[in-house]
C-alpha positions as CSV (number, residue, x, y, z in Angstrom):
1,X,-7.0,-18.8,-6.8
2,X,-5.7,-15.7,-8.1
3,X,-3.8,-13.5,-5.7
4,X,-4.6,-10.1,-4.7
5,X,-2.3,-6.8,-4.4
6,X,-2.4,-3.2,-3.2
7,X,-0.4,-0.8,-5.5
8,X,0.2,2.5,-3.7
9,X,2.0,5.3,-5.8
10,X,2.5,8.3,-3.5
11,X,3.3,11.3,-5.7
12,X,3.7,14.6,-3.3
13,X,4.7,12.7,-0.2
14,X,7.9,12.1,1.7
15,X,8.6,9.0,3.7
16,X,9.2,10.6,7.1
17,X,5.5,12.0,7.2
18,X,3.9,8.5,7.2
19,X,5.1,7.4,10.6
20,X,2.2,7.2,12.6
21,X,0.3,5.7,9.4
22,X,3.2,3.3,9.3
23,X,3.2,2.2,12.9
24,X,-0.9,1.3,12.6
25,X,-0.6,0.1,9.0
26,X,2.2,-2.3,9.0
27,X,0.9,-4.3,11.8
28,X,-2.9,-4.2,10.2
29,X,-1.8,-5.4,6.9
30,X,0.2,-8.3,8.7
31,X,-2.8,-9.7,10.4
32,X,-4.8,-9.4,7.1
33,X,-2.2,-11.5,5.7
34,X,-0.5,-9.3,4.2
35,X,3.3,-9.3,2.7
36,X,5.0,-5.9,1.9
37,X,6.8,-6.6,-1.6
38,X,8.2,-3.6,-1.5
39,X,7.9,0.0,-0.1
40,X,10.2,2.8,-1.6
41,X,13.4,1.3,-2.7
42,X,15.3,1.8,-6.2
43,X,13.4,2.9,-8.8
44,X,14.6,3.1,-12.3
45,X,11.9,5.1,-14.7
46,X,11.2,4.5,-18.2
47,X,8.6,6.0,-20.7
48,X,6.8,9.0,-18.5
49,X,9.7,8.8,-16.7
50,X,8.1,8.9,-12.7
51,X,10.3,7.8,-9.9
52,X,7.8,8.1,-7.1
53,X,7.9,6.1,-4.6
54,X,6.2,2.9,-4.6
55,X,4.8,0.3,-2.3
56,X,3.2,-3.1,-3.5
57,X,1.3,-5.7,-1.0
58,X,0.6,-9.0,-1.9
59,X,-2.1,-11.3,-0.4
60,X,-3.4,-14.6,-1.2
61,X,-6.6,-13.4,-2.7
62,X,-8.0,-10.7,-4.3
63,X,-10.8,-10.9,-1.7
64,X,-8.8,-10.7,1.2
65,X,-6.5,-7.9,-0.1
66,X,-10.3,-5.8,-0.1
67,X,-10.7,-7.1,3.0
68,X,-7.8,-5.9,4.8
69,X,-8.1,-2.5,3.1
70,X,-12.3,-2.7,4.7
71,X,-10.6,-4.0,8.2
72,X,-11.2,-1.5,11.0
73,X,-7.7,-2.0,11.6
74,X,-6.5,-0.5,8.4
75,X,-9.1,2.2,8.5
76,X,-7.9,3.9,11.7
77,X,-4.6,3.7,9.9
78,X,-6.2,5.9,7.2
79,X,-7.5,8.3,9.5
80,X,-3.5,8.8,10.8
81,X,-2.4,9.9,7.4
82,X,-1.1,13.2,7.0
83,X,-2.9,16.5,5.9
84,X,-1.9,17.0,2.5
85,X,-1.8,13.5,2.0
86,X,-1.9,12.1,-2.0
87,X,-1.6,8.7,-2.9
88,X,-2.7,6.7,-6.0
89,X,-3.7,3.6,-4.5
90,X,-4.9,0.4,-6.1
91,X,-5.9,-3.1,-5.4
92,X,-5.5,-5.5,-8.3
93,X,-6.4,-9.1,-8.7
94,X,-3.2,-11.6,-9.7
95,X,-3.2,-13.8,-12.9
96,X,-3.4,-16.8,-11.3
């Protein structure tokens, strides 16, 4: 079964506003299944050349990465996200 991921790109955002988005969404993600990959560390930009800051989620199928995004948990994490907020944000299904 192919794995499932959440790509988040967050282009016009700084780390220190997602706190209280943080504090709900970490924990809702986890009991999804969710494993944080990674989450705004190095970046080193080729072609278009955008270092924005990144955070990719893996879960053991693409089914249960919509799933935890559809969780009432993770929606009352969305509802603490910043005004302002902008985020390109993705779930993709694994190769295999």
């Amino acid at each position: 079964m192919a794995k499932g991921y959440w790509v988040s790109v967050y282009p016009a955002i700084s780390p220190e506003r997602l706190t209280a988005y943080d504090k709900l969404a970490g924990p809702a993600v986890r009991a999804a299944g969710g494993r944080t990959l990674s989450r705004g560390r190095r970046v080193v930009a080729h072609e278009a050349g955008i270092t924005q800051r990144a955070v990719l989620v893996e879960f053991d199928s693409f089914e249960q990465a919509v799933a935890a995004y559809e969780s009432e948990a993770y929606q009352k994490a969305l509802v603490a996200l910043p005004d302002g907020f902008e985020r390109d944000f993705r779930i993709i299904e694994g190769i295999d």
